[in-house]
N, C-alpha and C positions, 0 to 999 in steps of 0.2 A: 504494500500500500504506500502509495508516493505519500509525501510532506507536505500538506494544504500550505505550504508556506514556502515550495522549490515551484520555479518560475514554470515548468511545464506543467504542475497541476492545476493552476490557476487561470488557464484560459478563458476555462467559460465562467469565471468569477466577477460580476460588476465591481465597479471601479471604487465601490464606497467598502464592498466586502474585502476588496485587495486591501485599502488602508485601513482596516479595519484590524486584518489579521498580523501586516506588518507590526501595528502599534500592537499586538498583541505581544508580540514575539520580540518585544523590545526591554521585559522584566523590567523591574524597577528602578535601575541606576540610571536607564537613557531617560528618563522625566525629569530625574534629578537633573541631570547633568542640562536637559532642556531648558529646565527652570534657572537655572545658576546661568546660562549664557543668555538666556533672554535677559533678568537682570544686568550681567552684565555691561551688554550692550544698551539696557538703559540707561546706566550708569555714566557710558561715555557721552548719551545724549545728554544729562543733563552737566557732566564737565561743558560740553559746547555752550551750553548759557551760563557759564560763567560760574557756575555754581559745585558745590563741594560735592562729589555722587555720594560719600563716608556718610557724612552728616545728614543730608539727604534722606538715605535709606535708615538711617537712626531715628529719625523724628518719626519718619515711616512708621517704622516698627513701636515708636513710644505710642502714637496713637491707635495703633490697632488693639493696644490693651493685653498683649500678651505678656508682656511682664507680670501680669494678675500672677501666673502658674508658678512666680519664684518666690519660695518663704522669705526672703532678704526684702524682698517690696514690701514697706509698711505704713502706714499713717497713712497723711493725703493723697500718696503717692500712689497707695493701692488703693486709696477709697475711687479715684479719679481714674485707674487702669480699670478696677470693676466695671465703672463705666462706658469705656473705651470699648471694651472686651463685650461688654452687651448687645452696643450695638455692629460690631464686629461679625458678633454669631445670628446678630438677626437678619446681616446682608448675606451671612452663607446660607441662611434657610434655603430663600428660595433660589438659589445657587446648584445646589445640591439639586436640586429636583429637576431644572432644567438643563442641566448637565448628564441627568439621567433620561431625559427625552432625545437627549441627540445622542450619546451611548446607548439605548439603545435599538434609535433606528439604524446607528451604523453594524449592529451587530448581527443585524438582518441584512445587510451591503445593502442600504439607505441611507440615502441625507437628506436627515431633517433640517430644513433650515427657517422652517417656520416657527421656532419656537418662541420668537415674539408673539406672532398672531396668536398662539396660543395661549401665552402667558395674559395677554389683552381679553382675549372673552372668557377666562376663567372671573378673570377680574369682576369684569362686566357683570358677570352671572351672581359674583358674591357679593359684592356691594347691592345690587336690588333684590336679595336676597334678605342678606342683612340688614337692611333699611327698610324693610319692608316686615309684615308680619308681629307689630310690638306687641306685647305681651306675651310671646310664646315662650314655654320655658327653655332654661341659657341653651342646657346639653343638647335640647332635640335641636333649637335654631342655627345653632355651630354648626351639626351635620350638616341641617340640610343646607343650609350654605356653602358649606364645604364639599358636597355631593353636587351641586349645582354646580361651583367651579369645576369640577374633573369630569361633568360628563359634558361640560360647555367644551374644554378643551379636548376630550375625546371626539367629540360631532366635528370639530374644527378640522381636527386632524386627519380622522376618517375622511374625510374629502377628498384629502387629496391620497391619501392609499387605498380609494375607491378609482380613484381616478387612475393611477399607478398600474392596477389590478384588470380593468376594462377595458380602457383604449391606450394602455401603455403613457401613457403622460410623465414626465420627466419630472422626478417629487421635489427635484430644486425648483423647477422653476414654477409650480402648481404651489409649493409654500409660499414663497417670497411674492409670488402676488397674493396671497391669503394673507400674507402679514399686512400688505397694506389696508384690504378689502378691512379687515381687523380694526386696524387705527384710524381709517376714516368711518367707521359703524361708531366706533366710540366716540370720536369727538361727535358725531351727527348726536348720538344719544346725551350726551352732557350738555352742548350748548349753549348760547343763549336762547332759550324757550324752546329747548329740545326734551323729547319726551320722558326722558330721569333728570332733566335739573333740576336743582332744588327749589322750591317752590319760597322757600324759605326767603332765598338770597338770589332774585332775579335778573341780579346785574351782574354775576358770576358763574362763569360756565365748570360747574362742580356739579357733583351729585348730592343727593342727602346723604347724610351722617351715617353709618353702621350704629343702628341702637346698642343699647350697651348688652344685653340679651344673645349678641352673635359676637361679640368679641372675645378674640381667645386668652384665657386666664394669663397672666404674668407670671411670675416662678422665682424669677431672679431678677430684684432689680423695682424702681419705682413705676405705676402703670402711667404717670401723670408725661414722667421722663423718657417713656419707651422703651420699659425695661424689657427682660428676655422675656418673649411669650414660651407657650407649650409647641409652639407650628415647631420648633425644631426638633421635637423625640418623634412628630408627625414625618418629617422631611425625614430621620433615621431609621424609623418604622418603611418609608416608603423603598429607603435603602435595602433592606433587611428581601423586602418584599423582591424585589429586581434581582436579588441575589436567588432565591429561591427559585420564580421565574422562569430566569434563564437554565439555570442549573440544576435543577429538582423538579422537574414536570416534565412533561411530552410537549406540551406548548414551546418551551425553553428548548426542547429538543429539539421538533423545526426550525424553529425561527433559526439557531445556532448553522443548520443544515440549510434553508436558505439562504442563508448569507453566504456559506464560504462557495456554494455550487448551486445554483437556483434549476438548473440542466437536470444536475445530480439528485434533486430532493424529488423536485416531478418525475422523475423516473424510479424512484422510491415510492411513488405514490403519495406523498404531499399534494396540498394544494398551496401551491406558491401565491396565486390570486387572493385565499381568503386570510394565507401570511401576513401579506402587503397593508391590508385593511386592516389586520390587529392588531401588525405592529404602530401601525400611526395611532392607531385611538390609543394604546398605549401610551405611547411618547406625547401624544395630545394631554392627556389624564396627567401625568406628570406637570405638565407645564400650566395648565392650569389650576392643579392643585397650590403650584408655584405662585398663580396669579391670589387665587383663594388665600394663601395664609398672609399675604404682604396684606391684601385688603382689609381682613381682620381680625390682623395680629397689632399693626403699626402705623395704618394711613388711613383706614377710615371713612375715607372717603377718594373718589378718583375724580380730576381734574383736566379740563382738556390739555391741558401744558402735558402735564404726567404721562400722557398717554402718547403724545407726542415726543417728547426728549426723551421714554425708556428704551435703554439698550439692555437691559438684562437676559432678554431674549438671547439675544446672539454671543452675550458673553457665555451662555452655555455650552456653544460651538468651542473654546478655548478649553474651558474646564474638561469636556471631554475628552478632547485631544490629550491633554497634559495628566488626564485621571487614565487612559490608555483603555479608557471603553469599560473600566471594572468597575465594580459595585465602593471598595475601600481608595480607588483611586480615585472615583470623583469626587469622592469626601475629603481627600486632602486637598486637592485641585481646586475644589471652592472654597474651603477653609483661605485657603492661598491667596486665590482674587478676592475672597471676600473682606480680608485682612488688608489687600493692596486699598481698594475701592475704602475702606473706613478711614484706614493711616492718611490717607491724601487726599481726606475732605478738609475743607476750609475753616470748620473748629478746630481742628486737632494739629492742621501741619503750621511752622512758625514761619510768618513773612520773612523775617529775617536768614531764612536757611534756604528755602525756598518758595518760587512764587500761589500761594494757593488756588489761583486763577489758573496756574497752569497744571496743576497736581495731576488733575482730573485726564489731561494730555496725556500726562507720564502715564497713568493706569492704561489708556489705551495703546499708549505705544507698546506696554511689555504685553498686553495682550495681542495684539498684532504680532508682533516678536518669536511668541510662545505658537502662533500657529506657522507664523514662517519656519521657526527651527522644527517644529516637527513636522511640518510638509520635505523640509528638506532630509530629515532624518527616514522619512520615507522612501524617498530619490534615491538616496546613499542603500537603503538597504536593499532596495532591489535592484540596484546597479549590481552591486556586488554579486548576492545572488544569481543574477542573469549570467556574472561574468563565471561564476563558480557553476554554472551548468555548460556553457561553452567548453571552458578547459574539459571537464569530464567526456562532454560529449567527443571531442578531438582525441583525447588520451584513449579515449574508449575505455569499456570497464576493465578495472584489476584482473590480473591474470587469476584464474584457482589454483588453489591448493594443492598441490599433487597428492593423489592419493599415500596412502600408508603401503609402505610395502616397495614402493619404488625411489629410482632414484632422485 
């Protein structure tokens, strides 16, 4: 049985299942090593403006709040990292989740790249969910708000892996018009005198408020200050869930099977068609669940600007790359950006080290970065490989063994 990872088994493998399996086959030092050179190389960007990259990626780091984890941090220092570190883990919430929407449509050899538009009508669905319905009690309201974002973003997603499934439609470019189809439904619905603005406040294109009935409890930290909600044992539960999944069911079996050979699974008797379709609702569910816990765990309410300037969608595309498609590697991959994106918000990083107006740059350039060295760490391994089936092919195979007995 050939190596689903040596360059002649991979013929009939789409182009998302080949990067898929390379990042596989890549263990956990090349992430590292991915991660240290995207830094890096941010690092020289910001020497170019003039600035110190040391000190820089210090303050970085003081604002993310991860000093909390050292007993030597004490007084104001840890009462003020506690908080850092709060809202630190409430950007990897939903980080984690839509990191796990594009791990695992690549794992199906899909790319998701709609994991905006997903993360936007999960939203949608939770906020008039939660805004709606007062007096219900807290536990049943959470659900179904919480229920309404993931099956918002499974319908979303399904679309286009119906579409994938039927007339073959190409799932990059059937997301990325759904992501916008997404962001303009939303601003249309928030508006000025659009059908969820708030009735309240009709010179402001916002929704109503999430009652307080659907908001999810705090844990750690003040509810006033945005302390940690419960959305993140939800986002680790959904982890636990993806791990099983894939790995512990017949479901997880195909899916794994159409991705490396979609040739190979239909001819096993799979249905590749009805794959396509549950892999997206999947990856949909995720990233809505994603939009679901931001709405009400920490904002509340959604705003036309909000809906417009989020990138969190597509920073899941990074995290998965850099988490190598696994279940414990997107948990650090978001923990990671979720850490960059706090440390170089405009509370926490100091003028004087660097500019906070530009922080937000720096996050995107190492995320950019992180998908350039690992596109390139793809190149590289299948060059190699390609070149390592050449030689063997020219060598032809090793001589055998001469039997026992002769000379």
């Amino acid at each position: 049985m050939s190596d689903p990872l040596e360059p002649g088994s991979i013929s009939a493998q789409t182009p998302a299942s080949r990067l898929a399996a390379y990042i596989r086959g890549g263990g956990v030092v090349v992430p590292m090593l991915t991660a240290l050179l995207a830094f890096a190389i941010g690092g020289l960007v910001v020497l170019l403006t003039g600035n110190d990259p040391i000190a820089t990626y210090r303050a970085i780091f003081e604002g993310t709040g991860l000093q909390w984890l050292f007993p030597w941090v004490t007084g104001e220092d840890r009462t003020l990292a506690a908080l850092n570190l709060q809202q630190t883990l409430i950007v990897t919430t939903p980080l984690i989740l839509v990191g796990l929407a594009v791990a695992f449509a690549f794992r199906a050899g899909l790319f998701n790249i709609g994991g905006q538009g997903q993360y936007i009508v999960g939203s949608i669905a939770a906020v008039w969910v939660g805004s709606s319905f007062a007096g219900m009690p807290s536990f049943l309201h959470i659900v179904l708000a919480i229920a309404a974002a993931c099956l918002a973003g499974a319908f979303w997603a399904g679309i286009a892996g119906l579409l994938k499934a039927t007339v073959g439609a190409n799932e990059v470019i059937s997301t990325i018009m759904l992501n916008y189809i997404a962001l303009w439904i939303g601003v249309y619905l928030f508006a000025l005198g659009g059908p969820l603005q708030n009735e309240r406040d009709p010179s402001v294109p916002v929704s109503s408020d999430v009652v307080e009935s659907a908001r999810l409890p705090v844990f750690w930290g003040d509810p006033i200050l945005q302390g940690l909600h419960i959305g993140l044992f939800i986002a680790l539960a959904a982890v636990v869930a993806f791990w099983l999944l894939l790995n512990r069911s017949t479901i997880g079996y195909e899916v794994r099977a159409v991705g490396l050979n979609p040739e190979a699974a239909r001819y096993g008797g799979m249905s590749v068609a009805k794959n396509y379709v549950l892999v997206m609702a999947v990856c949909g569910l995720f990233a809505g669940l994603a939009g679901g816990l931001d709405v009400l765990g920490w904002e509340f309410r959604l705003a036309t600007n909000d809906i417009q300037v989020s990138q969190i969608g597509f920073l899941g595309i990074a995290v998965a790359l850099l988490g190598r498609n696994t279940a414990v590697g997107t948990v650090a991959a978001a923990l990671l950006f979720g850490a960059l994106v706090s440390g170089t918000s405009q509370r926490n990083l100091d003028p004087s080290i660097f500019q906070p107006e530009l922080a937000a740059n720096l996050t995107l350039i190492i995320q950019g970065l992180v998908v350039l060295v690992v596109s390139a760490d793809v190149l590289v391994l299948g060059v190699l490989r390609r070149g390592r089936g050449l030689i063997f092919r020219r060598r032809g195979p090793p001589p055998a063994a001469a039997p026992e007995g002769e000379a």
